[in-house]
N, C-alpha and C positions, 0 to 999 in steps of 0.2 A: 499718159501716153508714153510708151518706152520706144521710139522709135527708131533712135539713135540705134542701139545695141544691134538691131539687126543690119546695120551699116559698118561696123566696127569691123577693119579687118584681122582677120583670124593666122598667125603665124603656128609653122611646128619646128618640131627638132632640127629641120634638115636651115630651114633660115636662121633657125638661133647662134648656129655654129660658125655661122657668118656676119654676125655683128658685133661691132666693136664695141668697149666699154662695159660695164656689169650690168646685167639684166637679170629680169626671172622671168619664164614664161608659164602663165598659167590659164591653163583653158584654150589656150593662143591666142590670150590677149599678154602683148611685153610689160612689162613693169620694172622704169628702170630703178638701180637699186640705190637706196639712199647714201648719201656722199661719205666717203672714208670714216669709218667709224674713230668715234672720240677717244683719248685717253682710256678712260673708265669703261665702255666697252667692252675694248680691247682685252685691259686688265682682268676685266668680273672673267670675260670666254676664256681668257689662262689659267686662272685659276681653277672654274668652273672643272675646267676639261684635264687638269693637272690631277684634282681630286678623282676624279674619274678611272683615270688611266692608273695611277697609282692602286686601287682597288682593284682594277681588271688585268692584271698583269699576271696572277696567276690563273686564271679563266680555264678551265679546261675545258670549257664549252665555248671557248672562241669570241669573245664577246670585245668589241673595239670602241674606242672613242675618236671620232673625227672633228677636226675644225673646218669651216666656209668650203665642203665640198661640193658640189651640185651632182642631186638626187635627179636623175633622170624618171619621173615616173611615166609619163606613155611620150608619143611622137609629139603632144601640146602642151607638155606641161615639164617644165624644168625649174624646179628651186637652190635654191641653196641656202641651207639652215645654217644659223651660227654654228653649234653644235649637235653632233648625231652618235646615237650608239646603235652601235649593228651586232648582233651574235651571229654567227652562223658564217659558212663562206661567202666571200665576198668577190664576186666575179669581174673579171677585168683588173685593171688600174690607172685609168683616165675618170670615170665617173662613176658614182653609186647607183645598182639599177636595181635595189631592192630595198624594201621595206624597211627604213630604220625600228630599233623600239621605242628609244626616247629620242624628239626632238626637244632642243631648248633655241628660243628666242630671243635675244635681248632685244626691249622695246625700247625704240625711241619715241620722240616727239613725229620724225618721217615716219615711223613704221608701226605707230597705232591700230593705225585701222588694218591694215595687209597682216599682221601679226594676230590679232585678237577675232577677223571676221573673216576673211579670205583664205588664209591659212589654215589657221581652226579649221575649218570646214574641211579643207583640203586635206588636211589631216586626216584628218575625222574619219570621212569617205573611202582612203589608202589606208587602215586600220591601221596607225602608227600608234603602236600602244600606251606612250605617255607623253603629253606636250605640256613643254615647260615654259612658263612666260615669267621671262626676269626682268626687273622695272628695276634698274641701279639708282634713277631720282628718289626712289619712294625707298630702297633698299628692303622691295618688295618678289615676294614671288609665289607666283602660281601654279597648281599642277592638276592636268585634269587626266581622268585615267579611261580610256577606253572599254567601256560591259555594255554588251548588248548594241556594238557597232553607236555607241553616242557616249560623248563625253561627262564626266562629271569631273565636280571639282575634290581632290580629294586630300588639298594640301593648301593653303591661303596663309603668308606671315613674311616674318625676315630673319626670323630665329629660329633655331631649333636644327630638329633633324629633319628626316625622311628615308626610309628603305623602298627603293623597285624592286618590284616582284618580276627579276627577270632571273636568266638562268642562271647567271651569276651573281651574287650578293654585291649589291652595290648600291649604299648609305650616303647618301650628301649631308655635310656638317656645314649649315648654311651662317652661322657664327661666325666661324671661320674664316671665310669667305671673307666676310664683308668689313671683317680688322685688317684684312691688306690689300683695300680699296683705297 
């Protein structure tokens, strides 16, 4: 019996704007967000997004790399991914209110499950075309690619490479990475 959930109150966009501390909303249920990220975190999303940016700079099809901006996707739902790459113009400049292509995650031990079943999904649903889940303990990562509106996995390791088939060429050298962790 799930009886709870039809009891659960339902927040949107317009109360999120109005609470203090980091949160995400999703579905209009809050979720707040897990405590200051660690050291290694911080580090893996710098460089992560360092590598990124450094490829996309001559982009002539407009293609960005963002850190912890919050993706407004409708009036119930507001995330905010470690890392987002957007092509395309980008409207405004308070929050993201379109479609990233890659998001990337870094998992913690808080953000297991909101990372790998919540998200995902969420993902999934907003056609965001590649989600990336980084495991800096295991100096692991995941990548699953969006065909046919569902995920697969299309990248599993801690070495190596990887090329997105996005408008711009852009190769993560995950080696790399993880010598200046």
């Amino acid at each position: 019996m799930e009886i709870a959930k039809d009891f659960i109150p339902r927040y949107t966009l317009e109360d999120y704007k109005h609470w203090e501390g980091d949160w995400e909303l999703i579905d209009g249920i809050p979720y707040a967000m897990a405590p200051s990220p660690v050291w290694k975190h911080q580090r893996l999303s710098l460089l992560l997004a360092k590598q990124i940016e450094e490829q996309l700079e001559n982009c002539t099809a407009k293609c960005f790399v963002c850190q912890e901006v919050d993706w407004i996707v409708n009036e119930n739902t507001v995330v905010r991914p470690d890392i987002v790459v957007v092509c395309g113009k980008v409207e405004g400049d308070e929050h993201l209110k379109k479609v990233p292509e890659v998001i990337f995650e870094i998992v913690s031990k808080a953000t297991v499950f909101k990372d790998e079943k919540v998200k995902f999904k969420l993902y999934e649903e907003e056609g965001v075309k590649y989600y990336v889940l980084v495991y800096p303990d295991r100096r692991n990562i995941k990548i699953f690619e969006l065909k046919d509106d569902k995920y697969g996995k299309v990248f599993e390791g801690g070495e190596g490479k990887f090329t997105f088939s996005l408008e711009c060429p852009l190769t993560l050298e995950f080696t790399a990475i993880w010598k200046r962790i």
